[in-house]
mmCIF file of the N, C-alpha and C atoms, coordinates in Angstrom:
data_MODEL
# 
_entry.id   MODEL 
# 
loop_
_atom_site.group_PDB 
_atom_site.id 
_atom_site.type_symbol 
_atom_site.label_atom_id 
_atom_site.label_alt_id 
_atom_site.label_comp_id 
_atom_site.label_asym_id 
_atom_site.label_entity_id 
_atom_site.label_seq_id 
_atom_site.pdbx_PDB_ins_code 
_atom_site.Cartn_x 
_atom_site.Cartn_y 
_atom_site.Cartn_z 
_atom_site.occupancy 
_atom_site.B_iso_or_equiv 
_atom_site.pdbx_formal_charge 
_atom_site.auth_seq_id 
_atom_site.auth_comp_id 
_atom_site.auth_asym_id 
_atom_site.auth_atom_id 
_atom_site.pdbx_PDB_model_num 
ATOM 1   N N  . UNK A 1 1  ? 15.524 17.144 7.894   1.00 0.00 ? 1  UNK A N  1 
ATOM 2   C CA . UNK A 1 1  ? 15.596 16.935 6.464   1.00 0.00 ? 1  UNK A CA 1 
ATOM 3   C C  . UNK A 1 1  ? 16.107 15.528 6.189   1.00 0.00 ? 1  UNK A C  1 
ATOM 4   N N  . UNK A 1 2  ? 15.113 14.934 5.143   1.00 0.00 ? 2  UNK A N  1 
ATOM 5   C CA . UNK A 1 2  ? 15.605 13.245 5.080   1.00 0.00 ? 2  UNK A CA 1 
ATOM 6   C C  . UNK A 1 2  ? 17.239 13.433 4.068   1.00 0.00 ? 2  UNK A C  1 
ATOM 7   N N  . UNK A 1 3  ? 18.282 12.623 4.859   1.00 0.00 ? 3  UNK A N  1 
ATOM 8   C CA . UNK A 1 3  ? 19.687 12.199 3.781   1.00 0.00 ? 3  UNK A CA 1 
ATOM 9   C C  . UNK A 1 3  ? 19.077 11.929 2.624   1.00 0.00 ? 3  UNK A C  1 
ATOM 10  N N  . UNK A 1 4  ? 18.393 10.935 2.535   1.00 0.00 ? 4  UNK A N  1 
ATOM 11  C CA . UNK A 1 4  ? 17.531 10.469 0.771   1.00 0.00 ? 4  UNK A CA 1 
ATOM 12  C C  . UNK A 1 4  ? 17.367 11.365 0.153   1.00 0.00 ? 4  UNK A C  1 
ATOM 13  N N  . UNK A 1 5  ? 16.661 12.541 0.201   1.00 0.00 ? 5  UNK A N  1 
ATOM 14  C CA . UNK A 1 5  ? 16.610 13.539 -0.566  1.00 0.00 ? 5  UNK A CA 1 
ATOM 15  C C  . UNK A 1 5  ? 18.071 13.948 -1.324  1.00 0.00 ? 5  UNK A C  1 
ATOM 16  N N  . UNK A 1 6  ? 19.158 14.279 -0.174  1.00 0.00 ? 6  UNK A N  1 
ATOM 17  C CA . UNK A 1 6  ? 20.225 14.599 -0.804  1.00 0.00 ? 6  UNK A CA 1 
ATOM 18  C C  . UNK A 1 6  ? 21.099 13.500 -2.106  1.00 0.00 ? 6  UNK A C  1 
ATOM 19  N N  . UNK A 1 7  ? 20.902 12.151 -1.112  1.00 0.00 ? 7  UNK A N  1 
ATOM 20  C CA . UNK A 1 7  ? 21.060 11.114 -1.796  1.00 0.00 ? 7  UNK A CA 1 
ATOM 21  C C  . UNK A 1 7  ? 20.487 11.026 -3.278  1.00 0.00 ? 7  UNK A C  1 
ATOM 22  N N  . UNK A 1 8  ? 19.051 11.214 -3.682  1.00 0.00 ? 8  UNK A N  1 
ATOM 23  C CA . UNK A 1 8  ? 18.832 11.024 -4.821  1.00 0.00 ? 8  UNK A CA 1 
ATOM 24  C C  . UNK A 1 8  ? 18.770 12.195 -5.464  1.00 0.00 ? 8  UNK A C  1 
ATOM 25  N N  . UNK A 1 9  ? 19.217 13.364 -5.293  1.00 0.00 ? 9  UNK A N  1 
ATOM 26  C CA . UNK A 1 9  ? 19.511 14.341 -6.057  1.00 0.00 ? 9  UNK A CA 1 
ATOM 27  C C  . UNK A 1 9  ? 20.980 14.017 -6.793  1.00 0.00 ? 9  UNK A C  1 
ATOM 28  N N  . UNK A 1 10 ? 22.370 13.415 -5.602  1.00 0.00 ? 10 UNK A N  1 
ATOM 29  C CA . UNK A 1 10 ? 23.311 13.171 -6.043  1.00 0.00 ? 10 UNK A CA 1 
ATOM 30  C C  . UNK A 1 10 ? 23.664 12.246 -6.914  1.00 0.00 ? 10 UNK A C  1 
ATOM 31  N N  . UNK A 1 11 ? 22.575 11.267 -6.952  1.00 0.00 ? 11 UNK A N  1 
ATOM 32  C CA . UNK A 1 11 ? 22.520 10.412 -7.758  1.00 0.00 ? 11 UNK A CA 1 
ATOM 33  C C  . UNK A 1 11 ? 22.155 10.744 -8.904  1.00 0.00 ? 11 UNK A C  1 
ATOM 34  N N  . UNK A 1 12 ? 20.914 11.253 -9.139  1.00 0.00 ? 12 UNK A N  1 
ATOM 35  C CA . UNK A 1 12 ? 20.448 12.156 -10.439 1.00 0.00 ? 12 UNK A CA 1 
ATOM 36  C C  . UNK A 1 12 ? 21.345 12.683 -11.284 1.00 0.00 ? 12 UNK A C  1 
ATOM 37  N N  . UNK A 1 13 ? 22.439 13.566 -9.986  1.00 0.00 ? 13 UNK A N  1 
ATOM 38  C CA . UNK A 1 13 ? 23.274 14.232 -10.737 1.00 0.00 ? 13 UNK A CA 1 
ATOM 39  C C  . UNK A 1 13 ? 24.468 14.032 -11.551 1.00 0.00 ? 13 UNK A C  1 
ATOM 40  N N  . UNK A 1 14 ? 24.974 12.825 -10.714 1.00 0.00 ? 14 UNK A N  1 
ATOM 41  C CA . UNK A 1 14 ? 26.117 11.858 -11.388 1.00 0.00 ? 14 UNK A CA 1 
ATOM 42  C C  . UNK A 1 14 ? 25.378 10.923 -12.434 1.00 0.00 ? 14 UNK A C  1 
ATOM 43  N N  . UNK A 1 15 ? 24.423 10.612 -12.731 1.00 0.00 ? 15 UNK A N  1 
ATOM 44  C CA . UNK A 1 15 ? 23.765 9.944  -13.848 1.00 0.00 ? 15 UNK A CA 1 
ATOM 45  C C  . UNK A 1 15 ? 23.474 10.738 -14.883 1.00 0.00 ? 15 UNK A C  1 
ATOM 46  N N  . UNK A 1 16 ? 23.598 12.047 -14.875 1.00 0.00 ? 16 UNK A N  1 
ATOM 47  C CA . UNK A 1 16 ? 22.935 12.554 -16.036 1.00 0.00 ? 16 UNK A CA 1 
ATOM 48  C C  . UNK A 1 16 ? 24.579 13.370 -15.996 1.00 0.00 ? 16 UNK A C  1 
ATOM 49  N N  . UNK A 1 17 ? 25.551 13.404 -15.541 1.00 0.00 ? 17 UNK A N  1 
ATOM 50  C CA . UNK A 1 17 ? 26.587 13.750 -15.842 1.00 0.00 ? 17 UNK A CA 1 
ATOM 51  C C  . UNK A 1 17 ? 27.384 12.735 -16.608 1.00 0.00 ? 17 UNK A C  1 
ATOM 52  N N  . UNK A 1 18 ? 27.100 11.134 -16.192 1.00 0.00 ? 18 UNK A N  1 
ATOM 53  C CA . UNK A 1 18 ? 27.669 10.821 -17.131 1.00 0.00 ? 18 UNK A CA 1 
ATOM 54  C C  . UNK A 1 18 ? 27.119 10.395 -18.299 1.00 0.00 ? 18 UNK A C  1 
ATOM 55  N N  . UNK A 1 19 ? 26.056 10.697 -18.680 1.00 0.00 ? 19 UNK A N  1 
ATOM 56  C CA . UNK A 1 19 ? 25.195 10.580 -19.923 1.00 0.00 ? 19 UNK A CA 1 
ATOM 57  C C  . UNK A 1 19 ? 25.639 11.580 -21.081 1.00 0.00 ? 19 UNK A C  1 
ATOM 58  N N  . UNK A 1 20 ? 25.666 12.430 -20.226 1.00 0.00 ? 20 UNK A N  1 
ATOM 59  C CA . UNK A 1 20 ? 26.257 13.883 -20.780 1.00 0.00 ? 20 UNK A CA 1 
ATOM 60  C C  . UNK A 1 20 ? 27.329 13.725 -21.447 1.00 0.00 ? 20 UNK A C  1 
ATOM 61  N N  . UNK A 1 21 ? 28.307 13.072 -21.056 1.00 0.00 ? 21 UNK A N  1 
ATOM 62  C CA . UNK A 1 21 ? 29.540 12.951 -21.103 1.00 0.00 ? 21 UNK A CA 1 
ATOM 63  C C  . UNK A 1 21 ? 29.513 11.628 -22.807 1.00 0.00 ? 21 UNK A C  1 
ATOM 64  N N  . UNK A 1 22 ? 28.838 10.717 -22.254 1.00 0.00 ? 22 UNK A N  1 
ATOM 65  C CA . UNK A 1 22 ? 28.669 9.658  -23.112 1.00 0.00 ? 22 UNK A CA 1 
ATOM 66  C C  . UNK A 1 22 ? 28.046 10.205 -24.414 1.00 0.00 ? 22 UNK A C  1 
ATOM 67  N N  . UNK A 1 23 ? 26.789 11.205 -24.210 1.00 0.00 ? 23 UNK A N  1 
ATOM 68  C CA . UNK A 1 23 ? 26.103 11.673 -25.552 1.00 0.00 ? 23 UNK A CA 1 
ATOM 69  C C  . UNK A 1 23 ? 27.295 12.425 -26.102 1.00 0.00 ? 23 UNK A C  1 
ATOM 70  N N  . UNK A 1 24 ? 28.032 13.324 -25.465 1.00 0.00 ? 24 UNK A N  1 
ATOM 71  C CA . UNK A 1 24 ? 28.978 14.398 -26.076 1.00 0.00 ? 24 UNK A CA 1 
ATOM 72  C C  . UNK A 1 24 ? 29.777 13.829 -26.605 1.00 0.00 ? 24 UNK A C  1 
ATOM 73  N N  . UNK A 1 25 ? 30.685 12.744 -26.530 1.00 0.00 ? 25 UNK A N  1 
ATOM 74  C CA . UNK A 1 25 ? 31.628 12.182 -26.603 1.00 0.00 ? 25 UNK A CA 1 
ATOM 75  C C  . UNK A 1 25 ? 31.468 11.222 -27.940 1.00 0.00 ? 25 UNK A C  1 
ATOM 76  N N  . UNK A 1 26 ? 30.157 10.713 -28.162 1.00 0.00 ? 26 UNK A N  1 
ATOM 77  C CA . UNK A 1 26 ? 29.578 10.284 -29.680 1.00 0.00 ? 26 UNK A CA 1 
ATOM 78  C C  . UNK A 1 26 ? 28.928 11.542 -30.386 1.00 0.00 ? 26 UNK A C  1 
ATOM 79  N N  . UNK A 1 27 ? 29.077 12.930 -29.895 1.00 0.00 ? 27 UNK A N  1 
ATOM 80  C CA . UNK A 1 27 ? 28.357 13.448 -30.969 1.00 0.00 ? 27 UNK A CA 1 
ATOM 81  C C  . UNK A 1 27 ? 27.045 14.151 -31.192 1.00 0.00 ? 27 UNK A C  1 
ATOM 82  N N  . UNK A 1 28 ? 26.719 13.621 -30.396 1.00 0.00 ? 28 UNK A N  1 
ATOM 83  C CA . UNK A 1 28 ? 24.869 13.884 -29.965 1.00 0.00 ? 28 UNK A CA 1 
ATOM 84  C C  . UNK A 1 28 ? 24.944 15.031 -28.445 1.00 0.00 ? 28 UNK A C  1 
ATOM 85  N N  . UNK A 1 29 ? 25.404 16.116 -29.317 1.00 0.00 ? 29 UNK A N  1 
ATOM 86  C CA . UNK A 1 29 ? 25.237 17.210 -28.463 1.00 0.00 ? 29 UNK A CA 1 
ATOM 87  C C  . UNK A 1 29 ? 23.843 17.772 -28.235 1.00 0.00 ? 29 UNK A C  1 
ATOM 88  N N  . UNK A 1 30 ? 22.918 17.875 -28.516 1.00 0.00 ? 30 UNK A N  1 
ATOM 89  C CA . UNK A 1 30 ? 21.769 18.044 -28.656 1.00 0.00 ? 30 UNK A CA 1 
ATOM 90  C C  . UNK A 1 30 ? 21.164 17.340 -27.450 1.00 0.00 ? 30 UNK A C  1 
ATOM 91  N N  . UNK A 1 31 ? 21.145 15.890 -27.893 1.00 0.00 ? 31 UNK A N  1 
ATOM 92  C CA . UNK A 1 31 ? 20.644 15.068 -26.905 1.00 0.00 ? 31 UNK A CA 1 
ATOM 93  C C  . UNK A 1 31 ? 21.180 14.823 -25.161 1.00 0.00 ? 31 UNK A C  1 
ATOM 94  N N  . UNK A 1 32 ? 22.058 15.495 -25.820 1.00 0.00 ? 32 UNK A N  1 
ATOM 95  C CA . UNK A 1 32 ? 23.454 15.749 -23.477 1.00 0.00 ? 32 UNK A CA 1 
ATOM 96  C C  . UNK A 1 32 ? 22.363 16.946 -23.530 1.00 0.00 ? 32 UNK A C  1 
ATOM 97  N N  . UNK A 1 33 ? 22.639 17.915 -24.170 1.00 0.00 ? 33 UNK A N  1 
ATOM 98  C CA . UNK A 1 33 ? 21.638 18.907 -23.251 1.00 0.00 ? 33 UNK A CA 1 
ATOM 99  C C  . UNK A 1 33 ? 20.325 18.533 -23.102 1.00 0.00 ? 33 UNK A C  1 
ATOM 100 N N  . UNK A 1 34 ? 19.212 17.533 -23.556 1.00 0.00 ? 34 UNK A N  1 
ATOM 101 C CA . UNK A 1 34 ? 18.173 17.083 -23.181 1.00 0.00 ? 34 UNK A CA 1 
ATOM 102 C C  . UNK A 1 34 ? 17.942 16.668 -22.135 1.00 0.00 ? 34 UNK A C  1 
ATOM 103 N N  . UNK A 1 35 ? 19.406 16.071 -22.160 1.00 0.00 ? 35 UNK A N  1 
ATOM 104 C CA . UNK A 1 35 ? 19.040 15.269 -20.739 1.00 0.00 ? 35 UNK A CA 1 
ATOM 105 C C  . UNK A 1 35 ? 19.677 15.479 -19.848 1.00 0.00 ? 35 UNK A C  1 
ATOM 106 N N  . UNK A 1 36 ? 20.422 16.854 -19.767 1.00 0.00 ? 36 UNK A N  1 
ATOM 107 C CA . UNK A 1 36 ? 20.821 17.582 -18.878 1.00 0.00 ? 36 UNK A CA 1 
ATOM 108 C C  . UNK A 1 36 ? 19.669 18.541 -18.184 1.00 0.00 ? 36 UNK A C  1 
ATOM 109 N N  . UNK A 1 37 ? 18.909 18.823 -18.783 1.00 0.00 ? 37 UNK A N  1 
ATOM 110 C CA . UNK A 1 37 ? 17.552 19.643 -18.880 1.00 0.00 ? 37 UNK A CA 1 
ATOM 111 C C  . UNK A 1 37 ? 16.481 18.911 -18.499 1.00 0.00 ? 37 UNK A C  1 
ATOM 112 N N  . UNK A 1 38 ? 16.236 17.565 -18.563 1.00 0.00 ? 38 UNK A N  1 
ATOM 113 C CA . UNK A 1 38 ? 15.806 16.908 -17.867 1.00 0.00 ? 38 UNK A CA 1 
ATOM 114 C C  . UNK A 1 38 ? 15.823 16.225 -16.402 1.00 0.00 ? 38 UNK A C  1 
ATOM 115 N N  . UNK A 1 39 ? 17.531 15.974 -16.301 1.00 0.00 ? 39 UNK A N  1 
ATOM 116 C CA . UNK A 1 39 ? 17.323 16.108 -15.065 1.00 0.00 ? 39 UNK A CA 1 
ATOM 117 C C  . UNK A 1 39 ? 17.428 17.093 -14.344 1.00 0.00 ? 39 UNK A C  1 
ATOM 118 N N  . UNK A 1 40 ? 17.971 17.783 -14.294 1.00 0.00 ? 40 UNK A N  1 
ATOM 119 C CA . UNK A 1 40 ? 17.274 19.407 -13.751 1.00 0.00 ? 40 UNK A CA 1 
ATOM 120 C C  . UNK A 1 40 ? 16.031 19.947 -13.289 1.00 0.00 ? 40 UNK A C  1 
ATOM 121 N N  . UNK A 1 41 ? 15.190 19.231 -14.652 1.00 0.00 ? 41 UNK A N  1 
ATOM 122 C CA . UNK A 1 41 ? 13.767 19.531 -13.767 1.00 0.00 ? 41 UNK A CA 1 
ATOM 123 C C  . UNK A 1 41 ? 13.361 18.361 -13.154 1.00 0.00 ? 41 UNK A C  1 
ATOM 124 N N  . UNK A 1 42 ? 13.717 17.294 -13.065 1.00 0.00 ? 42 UNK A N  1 
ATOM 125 C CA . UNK A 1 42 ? 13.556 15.965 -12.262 1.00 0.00 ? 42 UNK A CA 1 
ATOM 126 C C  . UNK A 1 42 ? 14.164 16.212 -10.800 1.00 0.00 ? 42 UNK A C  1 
ATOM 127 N N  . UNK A 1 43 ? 15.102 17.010 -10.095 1.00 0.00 ? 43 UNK A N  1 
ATOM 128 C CA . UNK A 1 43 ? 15.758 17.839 -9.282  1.00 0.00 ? 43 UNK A CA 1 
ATOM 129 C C  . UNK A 1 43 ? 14.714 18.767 -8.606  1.00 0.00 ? 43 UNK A C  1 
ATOM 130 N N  . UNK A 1 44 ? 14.452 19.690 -9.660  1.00 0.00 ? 44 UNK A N  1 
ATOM 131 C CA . UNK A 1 44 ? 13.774 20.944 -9.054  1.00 0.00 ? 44 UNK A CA 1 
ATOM 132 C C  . UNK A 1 44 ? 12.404 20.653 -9.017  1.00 0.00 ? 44 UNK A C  1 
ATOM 133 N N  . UNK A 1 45 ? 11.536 19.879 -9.521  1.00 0.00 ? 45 UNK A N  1 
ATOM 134 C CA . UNK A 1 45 ? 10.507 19.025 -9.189  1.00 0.00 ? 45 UNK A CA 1 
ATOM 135 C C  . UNK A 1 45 ? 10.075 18.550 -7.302  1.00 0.00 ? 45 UNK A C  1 
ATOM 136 N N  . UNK A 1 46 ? 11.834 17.815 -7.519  1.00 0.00 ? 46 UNK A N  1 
ATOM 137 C CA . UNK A 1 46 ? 11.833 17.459 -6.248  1.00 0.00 ? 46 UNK A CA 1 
ATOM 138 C C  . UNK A 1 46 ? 11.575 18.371 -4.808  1.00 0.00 ? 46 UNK A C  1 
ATOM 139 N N  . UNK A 1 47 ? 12.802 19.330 -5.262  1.00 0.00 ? 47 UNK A N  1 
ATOM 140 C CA . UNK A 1 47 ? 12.905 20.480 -4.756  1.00 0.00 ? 47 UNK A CA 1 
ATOM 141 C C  . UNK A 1 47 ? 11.013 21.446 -4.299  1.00 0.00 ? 47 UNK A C  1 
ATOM 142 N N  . UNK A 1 48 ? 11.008 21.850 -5.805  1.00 0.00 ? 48 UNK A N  1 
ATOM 143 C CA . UNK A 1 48 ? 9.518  22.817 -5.206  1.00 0.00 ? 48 UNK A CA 1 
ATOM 144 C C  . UNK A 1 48 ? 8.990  21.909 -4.247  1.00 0.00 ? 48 UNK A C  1 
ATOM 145 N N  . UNK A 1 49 ? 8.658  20.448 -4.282  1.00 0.00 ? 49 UNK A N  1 
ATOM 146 C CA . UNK A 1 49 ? 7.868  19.548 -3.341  1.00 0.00 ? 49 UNK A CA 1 
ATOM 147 C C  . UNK A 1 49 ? 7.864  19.676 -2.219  1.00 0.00 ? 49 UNK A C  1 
ATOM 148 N N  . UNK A 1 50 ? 9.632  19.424 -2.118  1.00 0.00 ? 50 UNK A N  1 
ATOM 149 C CA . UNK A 1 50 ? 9.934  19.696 -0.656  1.00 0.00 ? 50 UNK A CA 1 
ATOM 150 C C  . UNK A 1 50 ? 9.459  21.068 0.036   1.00 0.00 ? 50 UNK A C  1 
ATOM 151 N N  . UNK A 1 51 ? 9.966  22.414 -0.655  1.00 0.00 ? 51 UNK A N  1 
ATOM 152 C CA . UNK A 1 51 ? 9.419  23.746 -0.009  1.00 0.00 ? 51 UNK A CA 1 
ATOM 153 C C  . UNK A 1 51 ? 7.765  24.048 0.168   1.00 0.00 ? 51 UNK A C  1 
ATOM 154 N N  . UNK A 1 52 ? 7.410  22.758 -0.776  1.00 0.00 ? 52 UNK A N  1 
ATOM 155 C CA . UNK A 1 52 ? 5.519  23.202 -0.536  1.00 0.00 ? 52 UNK A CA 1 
ATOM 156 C C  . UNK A 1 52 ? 5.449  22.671 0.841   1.00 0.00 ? 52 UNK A C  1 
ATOM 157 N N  . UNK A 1 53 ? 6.031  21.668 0.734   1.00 0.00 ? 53 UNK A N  1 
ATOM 158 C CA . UNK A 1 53 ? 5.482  20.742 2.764   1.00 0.00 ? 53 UNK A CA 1 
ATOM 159 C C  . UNK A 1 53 ? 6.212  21.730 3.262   1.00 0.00 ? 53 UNK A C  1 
ATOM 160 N N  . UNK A 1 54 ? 7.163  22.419 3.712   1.00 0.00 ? 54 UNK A N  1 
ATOM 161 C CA . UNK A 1 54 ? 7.482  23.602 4.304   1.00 0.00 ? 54 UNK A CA 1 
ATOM 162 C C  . UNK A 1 54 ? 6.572  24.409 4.141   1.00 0.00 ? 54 UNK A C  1 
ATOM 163 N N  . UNK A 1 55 ? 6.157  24.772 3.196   1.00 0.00 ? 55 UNK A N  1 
ATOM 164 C CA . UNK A 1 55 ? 5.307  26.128 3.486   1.00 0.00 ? 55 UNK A CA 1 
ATOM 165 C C  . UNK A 1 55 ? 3.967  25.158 4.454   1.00 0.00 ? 55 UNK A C  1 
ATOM 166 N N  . UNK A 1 56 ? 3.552  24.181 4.166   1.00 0.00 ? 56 UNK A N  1 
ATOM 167 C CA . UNK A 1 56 ? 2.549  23.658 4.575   1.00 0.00 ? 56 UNK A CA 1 
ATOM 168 C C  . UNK A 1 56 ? 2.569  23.282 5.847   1.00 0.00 ? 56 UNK A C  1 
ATOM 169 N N  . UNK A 1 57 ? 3.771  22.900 6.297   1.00 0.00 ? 57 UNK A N  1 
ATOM 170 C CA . UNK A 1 57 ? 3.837  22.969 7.697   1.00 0.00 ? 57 UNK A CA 1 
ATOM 171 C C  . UNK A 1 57 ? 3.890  24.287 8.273   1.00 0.00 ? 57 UNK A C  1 
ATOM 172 N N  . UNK A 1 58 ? 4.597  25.350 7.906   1.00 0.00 ? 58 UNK A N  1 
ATOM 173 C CA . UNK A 1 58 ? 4.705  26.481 8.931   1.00 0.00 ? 58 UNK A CA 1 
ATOM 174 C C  . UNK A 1 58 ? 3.040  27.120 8.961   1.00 0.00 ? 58 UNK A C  1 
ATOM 175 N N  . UNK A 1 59 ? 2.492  26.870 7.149   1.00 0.00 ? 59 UNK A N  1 
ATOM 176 C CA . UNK A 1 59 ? 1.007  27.250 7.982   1.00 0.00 ? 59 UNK A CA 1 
ATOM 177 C C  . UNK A 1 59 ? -0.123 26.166 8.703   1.00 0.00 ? 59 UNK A C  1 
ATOM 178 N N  . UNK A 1 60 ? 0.074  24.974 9.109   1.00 0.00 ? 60 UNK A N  1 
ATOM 179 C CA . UNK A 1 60 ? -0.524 24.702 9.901   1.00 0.00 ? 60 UNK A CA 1 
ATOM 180 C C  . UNK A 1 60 ? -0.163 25.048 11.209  1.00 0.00 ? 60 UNK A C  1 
ATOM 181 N N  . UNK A 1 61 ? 1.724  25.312 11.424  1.00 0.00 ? 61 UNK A N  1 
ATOM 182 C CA . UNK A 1 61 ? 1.828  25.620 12.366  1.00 0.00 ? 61 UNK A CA 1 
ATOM 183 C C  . UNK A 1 61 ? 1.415  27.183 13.027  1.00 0.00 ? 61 UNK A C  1 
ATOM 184 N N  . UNK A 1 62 ? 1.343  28.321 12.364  1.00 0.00 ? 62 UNK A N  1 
ATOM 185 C CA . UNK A 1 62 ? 0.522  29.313 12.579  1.00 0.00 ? 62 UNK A CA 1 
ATOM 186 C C  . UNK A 1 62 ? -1.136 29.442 12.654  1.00 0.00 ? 62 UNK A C  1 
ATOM 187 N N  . UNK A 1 63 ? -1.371 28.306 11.647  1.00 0.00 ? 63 UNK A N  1 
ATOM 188 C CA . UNK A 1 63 ? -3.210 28.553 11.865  1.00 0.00 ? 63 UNK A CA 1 
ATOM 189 C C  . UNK A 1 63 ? -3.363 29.346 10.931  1.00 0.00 ? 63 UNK A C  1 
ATOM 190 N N  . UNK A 1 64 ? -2.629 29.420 10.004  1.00 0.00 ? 64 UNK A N  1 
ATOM 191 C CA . UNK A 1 64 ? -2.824 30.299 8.678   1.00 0.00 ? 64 UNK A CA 1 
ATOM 192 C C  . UNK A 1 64 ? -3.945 30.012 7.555   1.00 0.00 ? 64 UNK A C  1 
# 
């Protein structure tokens, strides 16, 4: 499993935490959860990707 992956998830995650923080903090609660919700699926995006080449490797590796 590539570090990068973990790497730019953690990054994702501390960027949209402190956005969060910055929108909430002026007010614009609405807009922290946008873009809390955004990156989330910018994350899990990543994520399904990764488990498709998993699935895609174990079936080439069976001959499936």
């Amino acid at each position: 499993m590539d570090i990068d992956l973990i790497f730019r998830i953690a990054a994702i995650g501390i960027l949209v935490s402190v956005l969060n923080q910055v929108l909430s903090r002026s007010g614009r609660e609405e807009q922290a959860t946008m873009t809390t919700l955004a990156g989330l699926v910018v994350v899990l995006m990543m994520v399904v990707q990764k488990i498709s080449d998993l699935f895609q490797l174990v079936k080439t590796l069976f001959g499936l």
